[in-house]
C-alpha positions as CSV (number, residue, x, y, z in Angstrom):
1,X,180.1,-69.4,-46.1
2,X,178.0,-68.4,-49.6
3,X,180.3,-69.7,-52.8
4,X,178.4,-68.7,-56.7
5,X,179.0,-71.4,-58.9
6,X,179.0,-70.4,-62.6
7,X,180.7,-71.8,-65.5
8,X,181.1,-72.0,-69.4
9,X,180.5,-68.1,-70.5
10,X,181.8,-68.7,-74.2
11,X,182.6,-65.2,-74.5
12,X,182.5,-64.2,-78.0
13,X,180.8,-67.0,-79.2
14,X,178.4,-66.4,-81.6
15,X,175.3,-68.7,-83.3
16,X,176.4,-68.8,-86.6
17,X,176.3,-65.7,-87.9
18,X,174.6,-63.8,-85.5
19,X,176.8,-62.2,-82.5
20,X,175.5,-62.8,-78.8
21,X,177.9,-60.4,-76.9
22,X,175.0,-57.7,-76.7
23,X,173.5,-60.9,-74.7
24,X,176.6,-62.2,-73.0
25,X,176.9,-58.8,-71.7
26,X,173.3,-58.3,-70.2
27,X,173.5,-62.1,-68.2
28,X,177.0,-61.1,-66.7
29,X,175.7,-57.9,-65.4
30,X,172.7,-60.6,-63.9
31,X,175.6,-62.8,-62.6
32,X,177.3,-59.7,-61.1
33,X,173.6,-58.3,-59.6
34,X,173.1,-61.5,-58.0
35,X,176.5,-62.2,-56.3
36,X,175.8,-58.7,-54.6
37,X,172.1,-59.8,-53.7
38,X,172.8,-63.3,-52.1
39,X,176.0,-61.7,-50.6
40,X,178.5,-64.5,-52.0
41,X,181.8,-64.4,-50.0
42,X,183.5,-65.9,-53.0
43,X,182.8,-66.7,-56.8
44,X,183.9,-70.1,-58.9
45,X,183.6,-70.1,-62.3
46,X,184.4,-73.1,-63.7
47,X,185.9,-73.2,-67.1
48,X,185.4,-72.2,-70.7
49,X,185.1,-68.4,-69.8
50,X,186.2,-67.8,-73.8
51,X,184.8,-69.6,-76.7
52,X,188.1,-70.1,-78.4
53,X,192.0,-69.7,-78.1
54,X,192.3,-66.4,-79.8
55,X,188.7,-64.6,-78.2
56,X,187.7,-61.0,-79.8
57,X,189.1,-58.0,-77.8
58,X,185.3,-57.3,-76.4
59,X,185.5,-60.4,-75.1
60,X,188.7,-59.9,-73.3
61,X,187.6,-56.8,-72.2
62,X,184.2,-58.0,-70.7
63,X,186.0,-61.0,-69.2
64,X,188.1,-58.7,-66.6
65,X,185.4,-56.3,-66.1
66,X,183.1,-58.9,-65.0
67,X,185.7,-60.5,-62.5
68,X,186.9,-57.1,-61.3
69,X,183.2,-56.3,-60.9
70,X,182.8,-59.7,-59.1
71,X,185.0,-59.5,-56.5
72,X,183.6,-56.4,-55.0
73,X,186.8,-54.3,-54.7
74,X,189.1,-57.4,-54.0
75,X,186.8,-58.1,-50.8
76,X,185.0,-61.5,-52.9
77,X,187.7,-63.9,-53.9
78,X,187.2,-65.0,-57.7
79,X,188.3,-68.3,-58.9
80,X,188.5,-68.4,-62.5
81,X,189.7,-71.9,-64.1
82,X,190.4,-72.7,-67.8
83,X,188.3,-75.1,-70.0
84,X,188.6,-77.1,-73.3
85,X,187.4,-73.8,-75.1
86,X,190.3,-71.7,-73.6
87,X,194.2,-71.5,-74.1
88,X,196.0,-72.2,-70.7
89,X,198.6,-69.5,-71.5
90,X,196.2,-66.7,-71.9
91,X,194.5,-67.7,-68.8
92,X,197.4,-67.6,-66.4
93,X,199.2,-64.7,-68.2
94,X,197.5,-61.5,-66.0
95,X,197.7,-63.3,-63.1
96,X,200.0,-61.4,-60.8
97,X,198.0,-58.3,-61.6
98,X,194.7,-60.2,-61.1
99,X,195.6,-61.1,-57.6
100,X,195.9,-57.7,-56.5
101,X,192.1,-57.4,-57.6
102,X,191.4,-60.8,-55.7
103,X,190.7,-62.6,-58.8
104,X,192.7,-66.1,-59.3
105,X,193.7,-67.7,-62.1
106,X,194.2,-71.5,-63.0
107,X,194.8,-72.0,-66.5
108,X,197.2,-75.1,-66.2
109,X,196.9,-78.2,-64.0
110,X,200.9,-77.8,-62.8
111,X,200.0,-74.2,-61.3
112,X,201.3,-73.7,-58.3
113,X,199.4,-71.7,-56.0
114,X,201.3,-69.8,-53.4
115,X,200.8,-67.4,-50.3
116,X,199.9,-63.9,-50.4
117,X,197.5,-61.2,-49.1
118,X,194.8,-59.2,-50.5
119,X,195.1,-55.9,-48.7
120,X,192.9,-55.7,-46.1
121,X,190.7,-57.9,-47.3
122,X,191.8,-61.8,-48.0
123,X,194.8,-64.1,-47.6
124,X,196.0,-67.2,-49.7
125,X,197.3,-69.1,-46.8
126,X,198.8,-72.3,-48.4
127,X,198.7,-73.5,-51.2
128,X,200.3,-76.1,-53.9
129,X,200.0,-77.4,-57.3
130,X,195.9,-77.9,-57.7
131,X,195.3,-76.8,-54.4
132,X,194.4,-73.5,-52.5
133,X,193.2,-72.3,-48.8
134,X,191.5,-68.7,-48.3
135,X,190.9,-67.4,-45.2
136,X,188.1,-64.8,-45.4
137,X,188.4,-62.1,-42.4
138,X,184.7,-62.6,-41.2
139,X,185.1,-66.2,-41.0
140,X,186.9,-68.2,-38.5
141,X,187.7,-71.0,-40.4
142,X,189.4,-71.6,-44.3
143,X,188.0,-72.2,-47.5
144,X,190.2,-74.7,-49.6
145,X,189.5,-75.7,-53.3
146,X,191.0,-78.6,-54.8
147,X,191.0,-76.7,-58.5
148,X,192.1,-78.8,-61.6
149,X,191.4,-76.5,-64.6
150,X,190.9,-78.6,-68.4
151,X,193.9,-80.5,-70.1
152,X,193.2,-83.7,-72.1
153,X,194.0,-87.2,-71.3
154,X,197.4,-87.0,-72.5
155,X,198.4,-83.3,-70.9
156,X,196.5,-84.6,-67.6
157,X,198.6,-87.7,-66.9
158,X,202.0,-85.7,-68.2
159,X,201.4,-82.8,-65.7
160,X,200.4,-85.1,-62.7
161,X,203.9,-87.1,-63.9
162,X,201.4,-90.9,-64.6
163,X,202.3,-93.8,-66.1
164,X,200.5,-93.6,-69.6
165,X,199.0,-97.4,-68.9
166,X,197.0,-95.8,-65.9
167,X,193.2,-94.8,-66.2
168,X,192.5,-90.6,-66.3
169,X,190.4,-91.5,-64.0
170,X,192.7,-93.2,-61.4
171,X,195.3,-90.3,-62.5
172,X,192.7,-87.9,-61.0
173,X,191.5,-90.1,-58.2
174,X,194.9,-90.2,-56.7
175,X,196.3,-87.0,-56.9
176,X,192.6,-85.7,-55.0
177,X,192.7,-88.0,-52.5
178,X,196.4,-86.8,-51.9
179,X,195.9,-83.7,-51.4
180,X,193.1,-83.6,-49.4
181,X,194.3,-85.9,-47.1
182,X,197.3,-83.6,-46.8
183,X,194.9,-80.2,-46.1
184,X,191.2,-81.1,-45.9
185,X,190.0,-82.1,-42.9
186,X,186.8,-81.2,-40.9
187,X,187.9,-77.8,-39.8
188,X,187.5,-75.7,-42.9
189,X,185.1,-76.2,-46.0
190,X,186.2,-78.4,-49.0
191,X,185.4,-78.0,-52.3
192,X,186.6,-79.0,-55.4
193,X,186.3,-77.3,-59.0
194,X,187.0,-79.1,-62.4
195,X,186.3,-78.7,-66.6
196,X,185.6,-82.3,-67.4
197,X,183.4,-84.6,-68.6
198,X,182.2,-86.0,-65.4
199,X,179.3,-89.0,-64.7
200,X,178.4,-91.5,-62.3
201,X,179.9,-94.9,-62.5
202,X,176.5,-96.8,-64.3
203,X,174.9,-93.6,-65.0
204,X,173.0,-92.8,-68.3
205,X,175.0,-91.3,-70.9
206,X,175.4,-87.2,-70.4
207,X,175.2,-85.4,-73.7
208,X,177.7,-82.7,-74.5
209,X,176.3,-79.6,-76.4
210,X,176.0,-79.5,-79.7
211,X,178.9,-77.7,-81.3
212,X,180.9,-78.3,-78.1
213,X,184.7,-79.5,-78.7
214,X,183.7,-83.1,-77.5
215,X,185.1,-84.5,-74.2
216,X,183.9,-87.9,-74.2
217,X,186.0,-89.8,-76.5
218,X,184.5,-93.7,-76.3
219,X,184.8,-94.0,-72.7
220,X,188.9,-93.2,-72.2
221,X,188.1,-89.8,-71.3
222,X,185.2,-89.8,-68.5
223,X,186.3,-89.4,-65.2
224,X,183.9,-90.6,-62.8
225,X,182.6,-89.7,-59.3
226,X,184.3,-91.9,-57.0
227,X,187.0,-90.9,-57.2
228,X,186.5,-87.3,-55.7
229,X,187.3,-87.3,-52.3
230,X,185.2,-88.2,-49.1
231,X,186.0,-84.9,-47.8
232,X,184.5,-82.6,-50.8
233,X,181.2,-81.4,-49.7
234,X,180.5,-80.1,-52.6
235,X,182.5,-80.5,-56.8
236,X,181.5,-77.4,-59.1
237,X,182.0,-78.6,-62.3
238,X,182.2,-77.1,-66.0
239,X,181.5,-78.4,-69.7
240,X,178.1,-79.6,-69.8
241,X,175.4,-77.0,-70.4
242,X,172.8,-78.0,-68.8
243,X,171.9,-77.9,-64.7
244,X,172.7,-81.2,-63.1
245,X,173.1,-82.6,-60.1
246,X,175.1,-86.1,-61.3
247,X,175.2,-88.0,-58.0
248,X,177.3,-90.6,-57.2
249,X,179.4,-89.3,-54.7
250,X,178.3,-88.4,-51.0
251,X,178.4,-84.7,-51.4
252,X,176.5,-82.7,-54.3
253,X,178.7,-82.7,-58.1
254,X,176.9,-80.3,-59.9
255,X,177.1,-78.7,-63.5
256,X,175.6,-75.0,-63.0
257,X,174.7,-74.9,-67.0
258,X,176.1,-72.2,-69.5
259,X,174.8,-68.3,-68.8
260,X,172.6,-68.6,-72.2
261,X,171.5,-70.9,-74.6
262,X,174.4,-71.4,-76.9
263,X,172.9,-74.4,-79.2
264,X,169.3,-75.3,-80.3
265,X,169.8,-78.2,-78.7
266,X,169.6,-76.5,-75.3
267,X,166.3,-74.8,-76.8
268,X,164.7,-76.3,-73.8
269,X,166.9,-75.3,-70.9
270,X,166.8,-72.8,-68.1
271,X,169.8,-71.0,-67.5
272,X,171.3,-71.4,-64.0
273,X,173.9,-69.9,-61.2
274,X,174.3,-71.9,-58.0
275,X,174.6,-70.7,-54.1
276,X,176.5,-72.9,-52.1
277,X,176.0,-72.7,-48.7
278,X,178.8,-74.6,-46.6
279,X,180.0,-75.1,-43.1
280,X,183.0,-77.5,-41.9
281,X,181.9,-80.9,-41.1
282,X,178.8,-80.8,-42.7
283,X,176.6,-81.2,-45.6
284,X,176.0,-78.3,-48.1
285,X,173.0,-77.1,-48.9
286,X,172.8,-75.2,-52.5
287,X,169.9,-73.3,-54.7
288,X,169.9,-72.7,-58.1
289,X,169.0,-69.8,-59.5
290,X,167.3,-69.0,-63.2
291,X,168.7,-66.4,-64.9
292,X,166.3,-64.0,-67.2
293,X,168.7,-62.6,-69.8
294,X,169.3,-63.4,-73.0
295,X,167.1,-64.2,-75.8
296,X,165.6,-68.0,-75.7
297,X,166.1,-70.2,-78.9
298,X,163.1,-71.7,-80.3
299,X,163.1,-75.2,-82.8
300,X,159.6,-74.8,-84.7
301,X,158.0,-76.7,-87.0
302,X,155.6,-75.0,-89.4
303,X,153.6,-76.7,-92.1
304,X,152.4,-73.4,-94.1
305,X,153.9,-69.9,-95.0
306,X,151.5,-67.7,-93.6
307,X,151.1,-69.5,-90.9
308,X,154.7,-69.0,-90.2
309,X,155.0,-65.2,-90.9
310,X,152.4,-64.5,-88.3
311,X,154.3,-66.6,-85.6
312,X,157.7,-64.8,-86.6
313,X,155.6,-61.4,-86.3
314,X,154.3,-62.2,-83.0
315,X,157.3,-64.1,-81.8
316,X,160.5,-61.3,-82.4
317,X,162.7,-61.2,-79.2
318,X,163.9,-64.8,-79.9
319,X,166.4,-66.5,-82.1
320,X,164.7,-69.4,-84.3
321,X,165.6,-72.9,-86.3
322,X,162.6,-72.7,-88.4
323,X,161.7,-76.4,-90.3
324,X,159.2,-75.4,-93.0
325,X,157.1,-78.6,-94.7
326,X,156.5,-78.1,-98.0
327,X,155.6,-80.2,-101.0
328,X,158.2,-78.3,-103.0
329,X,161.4,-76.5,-102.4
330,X,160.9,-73.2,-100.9
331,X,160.6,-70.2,-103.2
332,X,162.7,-67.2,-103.4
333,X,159.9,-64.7,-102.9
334,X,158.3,-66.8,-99.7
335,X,162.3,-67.1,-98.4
336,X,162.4,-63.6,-98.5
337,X,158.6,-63.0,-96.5
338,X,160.0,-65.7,-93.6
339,X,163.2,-63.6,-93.1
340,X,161.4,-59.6,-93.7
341,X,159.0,-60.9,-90.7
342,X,162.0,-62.0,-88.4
343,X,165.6,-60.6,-87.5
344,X,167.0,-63.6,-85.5
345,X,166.0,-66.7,-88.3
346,X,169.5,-68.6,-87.6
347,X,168.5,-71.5,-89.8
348,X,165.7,-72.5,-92.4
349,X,165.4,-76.1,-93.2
350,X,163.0,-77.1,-95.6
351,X,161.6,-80.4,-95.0
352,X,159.9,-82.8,-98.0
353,X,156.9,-84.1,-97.8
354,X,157.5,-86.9,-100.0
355,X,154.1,-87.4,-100.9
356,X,154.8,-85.9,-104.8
357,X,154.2,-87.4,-107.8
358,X,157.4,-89.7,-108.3
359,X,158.6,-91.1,-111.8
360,X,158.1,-94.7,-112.2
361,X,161.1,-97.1,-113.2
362,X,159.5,-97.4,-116.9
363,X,159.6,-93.9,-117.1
364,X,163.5,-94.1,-115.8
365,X,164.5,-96.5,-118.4
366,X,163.1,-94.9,-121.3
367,X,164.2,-91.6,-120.9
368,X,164.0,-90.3,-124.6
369,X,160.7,-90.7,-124.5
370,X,160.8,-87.9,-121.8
371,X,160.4,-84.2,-121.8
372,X,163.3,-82.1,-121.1
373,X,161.5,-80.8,-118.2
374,X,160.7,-84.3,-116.5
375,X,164.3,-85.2,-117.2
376,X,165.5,-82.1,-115.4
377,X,162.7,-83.2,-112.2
378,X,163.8,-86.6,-112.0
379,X,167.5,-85.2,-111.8
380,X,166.7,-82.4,-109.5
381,X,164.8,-85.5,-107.3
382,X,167.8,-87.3,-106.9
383,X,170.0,-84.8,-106.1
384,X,167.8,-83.3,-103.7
385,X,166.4,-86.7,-101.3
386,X,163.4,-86.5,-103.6
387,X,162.6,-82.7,-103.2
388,X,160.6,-81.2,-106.1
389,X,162.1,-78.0,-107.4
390,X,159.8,-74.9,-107.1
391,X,158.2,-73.2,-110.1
392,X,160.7,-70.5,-109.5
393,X,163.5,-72.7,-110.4
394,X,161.6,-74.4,-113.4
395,X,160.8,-71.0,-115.0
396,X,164.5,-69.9,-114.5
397,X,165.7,-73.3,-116.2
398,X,163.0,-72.7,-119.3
399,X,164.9,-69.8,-119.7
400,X,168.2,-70.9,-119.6
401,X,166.7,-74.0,-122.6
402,X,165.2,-70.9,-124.3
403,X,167.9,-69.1,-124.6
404,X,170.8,-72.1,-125.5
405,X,168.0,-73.0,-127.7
406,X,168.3,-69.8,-129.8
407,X,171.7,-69.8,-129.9
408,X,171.6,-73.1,-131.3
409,X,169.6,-72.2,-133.9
């Protein structure tokens, strides 16, 4: 049995400003092309399909298009959880008419699955709260998920009815174990899918994106991987944006990344889907696979305007954070030459030398004996973690003292 592993779409999420739906749009279409080519019997996406609560209606509309798309005319199941990004409500509300297109729903941790058919094609054949079995009509044996879509620590322990002194993680470790003693044994393949901040018990600390809705909370909210189930082969797992195969469990727990690059601090990352390849009884074998769309974000440093403009010349199908050293603040005319040479600048960030000429403390303490001018630098200094202002600015505030100057008079 071939299972795709994706997670973390952030539909209608933007980088600042700058929209990436054109983008989100082009990798889902990759997503779609390669379920088709490594013929996936059925599809796992594992949380955070929205960027927020209240997602753009392009979004929305993408969103079912892809799943529809994805399950192949209802003959590819399509499991489709909610994350920390996504309201529960608007993930389970379309979900009797999404079963008729063989796409499932788990927006809340109490949903209860129950039995039903996709018309000639596939059959729920139990199911219970966190827990499905497919049967797929070219295989002889069932699929079953153990599927516990995002809630926090609080919502977690509240749904699975816990005492509020007992660890998530124990919470968690029960109520798997449980079920899969009750329904996974070695004649059908076991998985389990999840939106949480997962590690191994010792391992290094995991570092959520930037500008992700943070998880990890001290160390109250980490679940960790003993306690998933001796009888998963294999935990798909959402949140973290970068591939990784986290360990500490007999059978793979991988996070499949996020479709693009969503941060500069994934500048570095490829861009992942995962085939799962699983039999009953025995050890999974999966592949990642890179995805190619999407533009790639780029951190540079540059030390010189020119030098900059040419890269952003040569350099236009990317989005950038450009850092620009400078002995003085950027000026308004070489501002507007960085952004004429480049359409995706997200961020500038001028950075200080702080090798200028600095105003001694006898200089400070005897300010009458100053200038106007070097009163106004030392000011603009201290405001500014020691950043000279550029000649721009000084001519602008000569002419401001000019012109109070001859009113005063």
């Amino acid at each position: 049995m071939r299972i795709l592993h994706t997670a973390d779409w952030h539909l209608g999420k933007r980088l600042d400003y700058f929209s990436r739906f054109e983008e989100q749009v082009a990798v889902l279409n990759e997503i779609c092309t390669i379920a088709d080519r490594e013929k996936a019997d059925v599809v796992l996406v594992a949380g955070d399909l929205y960027d927020n609560f209240n997602p753009p209606t392009e979004a929305i509309e993408l969103l079912y298009k892809t799943l529809k798309r994805l399950t192949n005319n209802g003959k590819r199941p399509v499991i489709a959880i909610a994350g920390n990004h996504d309201s529960p409500d608007r993930i389970d509300s379309p979900d009797v008419l999404a079963r008729e297109n063989g796409i499932l729903f788990a927006g809340k941790p109490t949903l209860e699955f129950s039995a039903f058919t996709v018309e000639n094609n596939f059959a729920v054949t139990k199911g219970e709260k966190g827990f499905l079995e497919i049967q797929l009509p070219h295989y002889s044996y069932p699929l079953r998920l153990l599927i516990t879509p995002f809630a926090n620590e609080h919502r977690l322990k509240e749904y699975l009815g816990e005492n509020e002194q007992i660890g998530l993680n124990e919470v968690l470790s029960k109520n798997w174990q449980e079920l899969a003693d009750k329904y996974c044994d070695e004649k059908g393949v076991n998985l389990l899918t999840t939106h949480l901040y997962m590690n191994k018990r010792g391992g290094p600390v995991l570092e959520e994106p930037e500008g992700e809705k943070p998880l990890r909370i001290g160390f109250a909210d980490i679940v960790y991987t003993d306690a998933i189930p001796r009888q998963i082969q294999y935990t798909a797992l959402g949140h973290l944006h970068r591939y990784q195969e986290i360990g500490g469990h007999n059978a793979p727990v991988v996070y499949s990344s996020s479709p693009l690059q969503y941060s500069f601090s994934e500048a570095d990352q490829e861009k992942k889907v995962v085939i799962i390849e699983a039999v009953p009884g025995q050890e999974v074998s999966y592949s990642p696979i890179a995805l190619t769309q999407g533009k790639p974000l780029i951190r540079k440093k540059m030390y010189d305007i020119n030098t900059a403009v040419s890269w952003l010349e040569n350099n236009p199908d990317c989005l950038v954070e450009l850092t620009l050293v400078t002995d003085t603040s950027i000026s308004q005319n070489d501002k507007k030459r960085i952004e004429k040479a480049h359409s995706g600048i997200i961020y500038i960030i001028p950075e200080v030398l702080g090798n200028s000429v600095r105003i001694t403390d006898s200089e400070l303490s005897s300010r009458r004996n100053k200038s106007i001018d070097e009163n106004f630098i030392t000011y603009y200094k201290n405001r500014n973690n020691d950043q000279l202002p550029s000649e721009d600015l000084l001519k602008i505030f000569k002419e401001v003292l000019g012109n109070q100057t001859d009113k005063d008079t």
